[in-house]
N, C-alpha and C positions, 0 to 999 in steps of 0.2 A: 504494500500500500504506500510505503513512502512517503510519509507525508508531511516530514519536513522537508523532503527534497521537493514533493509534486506541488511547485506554487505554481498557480498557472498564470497565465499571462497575464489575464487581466489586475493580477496584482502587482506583477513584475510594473506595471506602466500605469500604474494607480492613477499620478498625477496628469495622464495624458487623455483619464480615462472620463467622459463626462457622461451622466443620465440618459442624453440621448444616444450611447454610442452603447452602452452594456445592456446585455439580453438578463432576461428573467435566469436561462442558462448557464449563463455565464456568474450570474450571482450566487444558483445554487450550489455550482460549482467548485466554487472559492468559498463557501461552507465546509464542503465535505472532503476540501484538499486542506481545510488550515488545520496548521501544525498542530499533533497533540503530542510528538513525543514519542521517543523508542518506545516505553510501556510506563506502567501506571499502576499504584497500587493506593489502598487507602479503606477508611471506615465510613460503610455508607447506613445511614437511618432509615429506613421507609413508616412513614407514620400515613398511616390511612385513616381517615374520618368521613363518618357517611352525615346524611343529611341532619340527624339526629344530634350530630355535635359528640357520637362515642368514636373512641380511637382506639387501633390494632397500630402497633409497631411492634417493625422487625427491625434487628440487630444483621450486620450484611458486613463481610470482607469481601470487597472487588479489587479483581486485578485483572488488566488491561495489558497486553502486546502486539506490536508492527510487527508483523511479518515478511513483509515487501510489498507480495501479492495477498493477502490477506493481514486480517486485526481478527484475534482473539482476545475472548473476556469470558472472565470465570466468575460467579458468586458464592457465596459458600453462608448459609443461613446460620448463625450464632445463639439468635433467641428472638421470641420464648420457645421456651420448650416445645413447644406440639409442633414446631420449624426446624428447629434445632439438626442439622447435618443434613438438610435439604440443601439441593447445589443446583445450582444453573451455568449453562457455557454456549455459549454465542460464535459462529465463527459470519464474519462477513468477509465477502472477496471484491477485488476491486476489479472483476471481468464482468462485466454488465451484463450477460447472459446467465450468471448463476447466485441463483436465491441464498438468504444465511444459511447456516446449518445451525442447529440449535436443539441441543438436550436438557434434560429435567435428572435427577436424582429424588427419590423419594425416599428416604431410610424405610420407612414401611413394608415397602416392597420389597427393599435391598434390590433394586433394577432401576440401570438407567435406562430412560424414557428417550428417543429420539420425536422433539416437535413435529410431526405433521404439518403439509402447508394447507389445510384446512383448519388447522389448529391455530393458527397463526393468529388469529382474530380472537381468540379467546383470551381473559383475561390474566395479568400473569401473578400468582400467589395472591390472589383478590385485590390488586391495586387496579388505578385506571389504567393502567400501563397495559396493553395487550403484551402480547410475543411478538410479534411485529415490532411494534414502537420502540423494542428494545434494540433492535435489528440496524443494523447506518444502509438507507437505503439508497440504492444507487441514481444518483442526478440521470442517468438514461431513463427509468424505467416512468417518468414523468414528462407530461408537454409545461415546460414556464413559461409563465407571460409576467413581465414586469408591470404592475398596474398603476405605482405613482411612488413618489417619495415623501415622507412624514418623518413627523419629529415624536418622538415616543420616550418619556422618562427622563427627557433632555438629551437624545440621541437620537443624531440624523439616521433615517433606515430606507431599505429599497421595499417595498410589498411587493412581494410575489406570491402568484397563484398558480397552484401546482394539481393540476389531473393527470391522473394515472392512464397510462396506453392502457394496461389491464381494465377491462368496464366489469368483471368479477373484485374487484378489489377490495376491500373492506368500505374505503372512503372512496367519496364520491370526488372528492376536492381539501386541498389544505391551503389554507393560504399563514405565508411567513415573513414576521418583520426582522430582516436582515441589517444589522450596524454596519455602517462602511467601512470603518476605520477599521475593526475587529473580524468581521465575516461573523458572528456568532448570533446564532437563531434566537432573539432576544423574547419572542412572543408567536404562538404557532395557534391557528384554526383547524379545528377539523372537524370535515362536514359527514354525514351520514351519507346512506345510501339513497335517502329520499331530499338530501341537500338541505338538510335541517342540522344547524347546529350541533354538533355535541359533545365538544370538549376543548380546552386551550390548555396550553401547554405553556409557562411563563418563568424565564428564569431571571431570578431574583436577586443573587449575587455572583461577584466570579473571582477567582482569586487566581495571581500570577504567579508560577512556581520556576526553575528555570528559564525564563522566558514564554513559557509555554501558558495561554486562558486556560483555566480549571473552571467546571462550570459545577458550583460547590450547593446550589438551592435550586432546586427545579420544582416547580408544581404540576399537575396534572389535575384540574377540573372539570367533572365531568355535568356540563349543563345540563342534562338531562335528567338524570337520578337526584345532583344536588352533592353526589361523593365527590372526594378531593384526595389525591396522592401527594404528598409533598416528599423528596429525594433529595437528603442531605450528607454530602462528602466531606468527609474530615480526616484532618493526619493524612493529608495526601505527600504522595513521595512521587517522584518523574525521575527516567532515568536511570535505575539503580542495577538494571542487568538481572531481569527474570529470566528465570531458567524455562526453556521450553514446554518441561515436562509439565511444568504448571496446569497447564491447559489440555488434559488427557480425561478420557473417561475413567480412570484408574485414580488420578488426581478428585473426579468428583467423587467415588466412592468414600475413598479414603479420607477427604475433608481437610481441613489446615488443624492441626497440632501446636 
């Protein structure tokens, strides 16, 4: 994946580069090439809170690897207990022709689970998060259209609207507001199947770690229900030379120690 090497162009000549001359494409683009760094480890929250105002939180180690051609990410569930040595691992490829791969661990079962892509849309350990959403999806597999430029939380952003070539897709449409200066998906829409509202996605803080945006508070609201996910990274490390093995199905069984 490479993705502190893959700047694309249109950052290479930022200053050349003006509103009328940059595609919806070209924006999404310069999202999904900005730099995150060899790999990535750290303590992530997930507090879910449904319409009712009660919260589930899970306790989460994620770790994160470049691979060139691919990025792996592993989760490994901590607490509560009825979670507890539950594992998730994500692979996405940066050949536009092929979907993530993504399995589940269930200590229950003592079997790891490979995602189906029908499965993909289902929700993931009851947050708003499907399996999909966890997924970096690939800038080909959507049509962009840049629709206007706005000021949002005191940052200039491009809007774009993004439909899927797939018309089976989960969402019908997402639309995302992009910072210039950064590329980082600062606030995301996503529309249902009948083009009804049903969920944003909003991140709230970011923190600089080697050079590299950490996106350290994410929410996920889902307008519909009235549930909210919020996804909070801490004790981030970038950098540090994960070992490959990390990310094995052998790794999800077995859990962090």
């Amino acid at each position: 994946m490479q993705r502190i090497k893959q700047i694309s162009i249109s950052i290479l000549i930022a200053g050349m580069v003006f509103a009328q001359d940059i595609t919806g494409l070209d924006i999404i683009q310069n999202v999904y090439n900005r730099p995150t760094g060899d790999d990535m480890k750290g303590d992530l929250t997930m507090i879910i809170e449904n319409a009712r105002g009660n919260q589930r939180i899970r306790e989460i180690k994620q770790y994160v690897k470049d691979f060139g051609d691919m990025e792996k990410k592993i989760m490994f569930f901590m607490a509560p207990a009825d979670v507890r040595n539950t594992s998730f691992m994500n692979w996405s490829y940066t050949e536009e022709s092929k979907s993530d791969d993504q399995w589940i661990y269930l200590p229950a079962l003592k079997k790891v689970k490979r995602i189906s892509s029908d499965s993909k849309s289902d929700n993931f350990m009851g947050s708003d998060f499907t399996y999909d959403d966890l997924g970096d999806r690939h800038p080909m597999e959507d049509i962009h259209r840049l629709l206007r430029e706005e000021s949002i939380e005191g940052k200039e952003t491009y809007v774009v609207e993004s439909i899927p070539k797939d018309e089976e897709y989960m969402y019908s449409r997402t639309i995302t507001w992009v910072v210039k200066d950064s590329w980082i998906g600062l606030k995301k829409e996503f529309y249902d199947e009948d083009d009804e509202l049903l969920k944003i996605l909003t991140v709230q803080e970011q923190l600089k770690s080697d050079g590299i945006i950490i996106l350290t508070h994410v929410k996920m609201s889902n307008i519909q229900s009235g549930q909210s996910t919020v996804m909070s990274f801490s004790n981030v490390e970038v950098n540090t030379g994960l070992a490959e093995n990390t990310f094995t199905e052998r790794m999800m069984r077995r859990g962090i120690r």
